[in-house]
N, C-alpha and C positions, 0 to 999 in steps of 0.2 A: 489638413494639418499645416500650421504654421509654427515656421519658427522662430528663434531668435536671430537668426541671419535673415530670415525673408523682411522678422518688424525693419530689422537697420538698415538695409537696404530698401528699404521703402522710404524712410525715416532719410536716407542720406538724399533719393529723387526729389524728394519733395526741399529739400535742402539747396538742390542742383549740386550738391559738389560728390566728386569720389571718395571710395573710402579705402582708408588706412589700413594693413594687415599687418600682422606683426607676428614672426616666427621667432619661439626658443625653442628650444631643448627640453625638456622636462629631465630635473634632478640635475639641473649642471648648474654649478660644479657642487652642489649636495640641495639635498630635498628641500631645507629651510630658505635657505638663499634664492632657489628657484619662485617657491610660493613667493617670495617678497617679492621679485622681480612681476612676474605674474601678474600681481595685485597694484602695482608700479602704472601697467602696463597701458590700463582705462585712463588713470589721471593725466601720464603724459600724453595721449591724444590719441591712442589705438581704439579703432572701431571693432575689429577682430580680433584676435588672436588665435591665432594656428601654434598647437601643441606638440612638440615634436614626440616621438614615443622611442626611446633609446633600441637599437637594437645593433646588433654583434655585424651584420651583412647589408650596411647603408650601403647600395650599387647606387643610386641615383645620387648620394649627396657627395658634395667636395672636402675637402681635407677639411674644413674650419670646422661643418656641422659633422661631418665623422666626429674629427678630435671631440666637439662636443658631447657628443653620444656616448664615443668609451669615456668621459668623465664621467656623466651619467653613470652609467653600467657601472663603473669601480666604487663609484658612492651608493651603493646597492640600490641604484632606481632598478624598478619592475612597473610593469604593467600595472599593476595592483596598487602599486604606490603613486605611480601617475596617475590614476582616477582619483585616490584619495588627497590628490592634490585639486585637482576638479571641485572635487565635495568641497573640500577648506575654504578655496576661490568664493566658491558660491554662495557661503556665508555672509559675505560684506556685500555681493556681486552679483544681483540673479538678470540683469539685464544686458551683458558684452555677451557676443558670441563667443563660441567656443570651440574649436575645430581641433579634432587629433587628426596629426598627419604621421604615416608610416607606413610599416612595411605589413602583410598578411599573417608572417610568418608567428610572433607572441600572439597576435587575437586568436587563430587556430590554436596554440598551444593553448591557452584561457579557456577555451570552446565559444564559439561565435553563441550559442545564445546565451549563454553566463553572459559574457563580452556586451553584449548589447542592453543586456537587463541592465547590467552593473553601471555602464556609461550613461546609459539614460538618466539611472534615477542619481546619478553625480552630478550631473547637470548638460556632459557635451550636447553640444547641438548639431553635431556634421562630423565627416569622416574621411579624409584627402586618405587613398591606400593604394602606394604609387608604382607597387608591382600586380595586381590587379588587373586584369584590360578588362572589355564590357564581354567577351567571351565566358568570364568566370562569375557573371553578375547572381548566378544563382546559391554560388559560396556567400557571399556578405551584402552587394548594394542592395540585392529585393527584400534580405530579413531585414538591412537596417533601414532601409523606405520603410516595411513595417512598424516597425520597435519606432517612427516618429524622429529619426535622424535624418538628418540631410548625407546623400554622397553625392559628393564632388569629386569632379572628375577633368585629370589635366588636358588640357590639348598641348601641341607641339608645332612648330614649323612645319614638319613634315608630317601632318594631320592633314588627308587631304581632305575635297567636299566630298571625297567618296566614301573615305573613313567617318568624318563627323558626323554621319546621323548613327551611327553605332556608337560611336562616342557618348552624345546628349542624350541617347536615348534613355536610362534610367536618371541621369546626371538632373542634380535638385542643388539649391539654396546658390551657388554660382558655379560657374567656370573657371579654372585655374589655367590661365595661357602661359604654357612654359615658353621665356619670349627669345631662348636661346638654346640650342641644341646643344645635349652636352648636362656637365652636371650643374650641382648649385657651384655660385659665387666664382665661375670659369670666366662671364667675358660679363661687357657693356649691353644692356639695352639699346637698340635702336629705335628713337619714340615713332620716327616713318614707319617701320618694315609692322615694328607695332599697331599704329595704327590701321595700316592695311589690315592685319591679321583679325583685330578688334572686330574692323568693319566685316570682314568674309565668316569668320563665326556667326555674328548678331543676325547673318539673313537664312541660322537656321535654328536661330533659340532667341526667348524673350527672355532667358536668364542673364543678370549682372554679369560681368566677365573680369576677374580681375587679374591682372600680369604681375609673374614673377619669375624669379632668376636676374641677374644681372643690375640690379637697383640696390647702389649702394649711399646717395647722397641727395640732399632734399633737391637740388640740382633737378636730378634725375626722376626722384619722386613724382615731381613737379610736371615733368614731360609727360611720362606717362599715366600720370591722372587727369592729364588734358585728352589723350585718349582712348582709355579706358575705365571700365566703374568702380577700379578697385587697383591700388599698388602696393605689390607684397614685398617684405623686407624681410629676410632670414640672417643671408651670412655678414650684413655688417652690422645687425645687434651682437650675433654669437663671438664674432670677432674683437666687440669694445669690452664684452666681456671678457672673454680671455685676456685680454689687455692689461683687465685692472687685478686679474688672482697676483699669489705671489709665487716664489720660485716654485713652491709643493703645488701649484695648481690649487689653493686655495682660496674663497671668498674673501677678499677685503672690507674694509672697511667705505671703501669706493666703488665697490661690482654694482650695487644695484642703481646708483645714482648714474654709473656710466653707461648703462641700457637705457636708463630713465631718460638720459640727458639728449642722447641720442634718438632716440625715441621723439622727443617732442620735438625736436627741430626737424625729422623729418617728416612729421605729421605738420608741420608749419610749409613744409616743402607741397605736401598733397595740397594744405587749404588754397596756397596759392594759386593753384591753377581755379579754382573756383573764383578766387577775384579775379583773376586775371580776364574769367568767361565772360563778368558784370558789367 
């Protein structure tokens, strides 16, 4: 089985440069706004996009992607309506990846094989689900390897080599290096401590490894695509977002241009480090 993250990652090697990740929210700040964003997301220069899936008990995320979330939530996103944003996307879209990232807790209420039927045939390609460990891999990573999705699965600082091969063991399409301890959008990446970490993962998997947490400026983008095969950005689109609603926490007439805007400059931060290699 291949998928649309194995073509573009293959598609980015032959390329030589890293690839771009790109984290929203789904349904922030209301359904319509989000799909435009979304659909934004390919032309400003996202090679991925990681979907976030709204829920009431974000423990791993930081204030920005929480607040996101309950935006979400009070613009009645659901589960059901995040796929159906999937399906819309894929209309104009059948070649960006497509990654939900969340919590266990909605797929279980959904029922994991409804859950899997339904995002297949919507188009996801993969599944970051970050309360999960590889102990519980017979809840959701082995039916969704079945059902043709990719699960991805995070490492940590504190992921030792004794933990990692339980880690990589089901773990498909790449690896998600959380490159700071702690939650989303808390401190700075360090592109050194990174690229160590880069290198001691890769000598127990041939999968892509892309780092995220702590990457908020093409700056930084830029560092850590020098080291790794993929740089994720979450809390400083969620944040230019918020930026541009108005006092009610509404879409402007500026939300989607100010993801978009931000969006391309740091995907211009990623290309860099690939001239930089030439």
């Amino acid at each position: 089985m291949t998928t649309r993250i194995d073509i573009r990652f293959a598609e980015l090697a032959k390329q030589g440069r890293s690839a771009f990740v790109t984290y929203v929210m789904a349904g922030d700040p209301d359904l319509t706004t989000s799909l435009d964003i979304v659909k934004a997301l390919p032309k400003a220069g996202a090679d991925v996009i990681e979907l976030g899936i709204p829920f009431t008990d974000p423990m791993a995320d930081g204030p920005s992607i929480q607040a996101a979330g309950l935006r979400a939530l009070k613009a009645g996103m659901t589960l059901k309506k995040t796929l159906e944003l999937v399906r819309d996307f894929r209309k104009d879209d059948n070649v960006t990846p497509l990654v939900l990232m969340g919590y266990y807790n909605p797929i279980y209420i959904y029922g994991v094989d409804k859950f899997l039927t339904d995002a297949k045939t919507a188009g996801v390609d993969g599944l970051i689900i970050v309360d999960l460990p590889p102990e519980e891999d017979d809840e959701l990573c082995i039916p969704a390897l079945k059902a043709g999705l990719n699960f991805i699965r995070l490492a940590t600082p504190t992921t030792d080599d004794k933990r990692l091969p339980a880690v990589l063991a089901n773990t498909s399409g790449f690896v998600y290096y959380v490159s700071i301890a702690g939650i989303t959008g808390a401190a700075a990446a360090d592109a050194n401590v990174v690229g160590e970490a880069v290198a001691r993962i890769k000598r127990h998997t041939r999968l892509p490894i892309c780092v995220g947490f702590g990457i908020r400026t093409p700056e930084a983008a830029r560092a850590i695509a020098e080291k790794a095969d993929g740089s994720v950005v979450g809390t400083a689109l969620v944040d230019a977002l918020k930026n541009s609603l108005d006092a009610e926490g509404r879409a402007t007439a500026k939300t989607v241009n100010a993801v978009a805007e931000l969006t391309a400059a740091l995907a211009q931060g990623v290309k860099g480090a690939q001239q930089a290699a030439e």
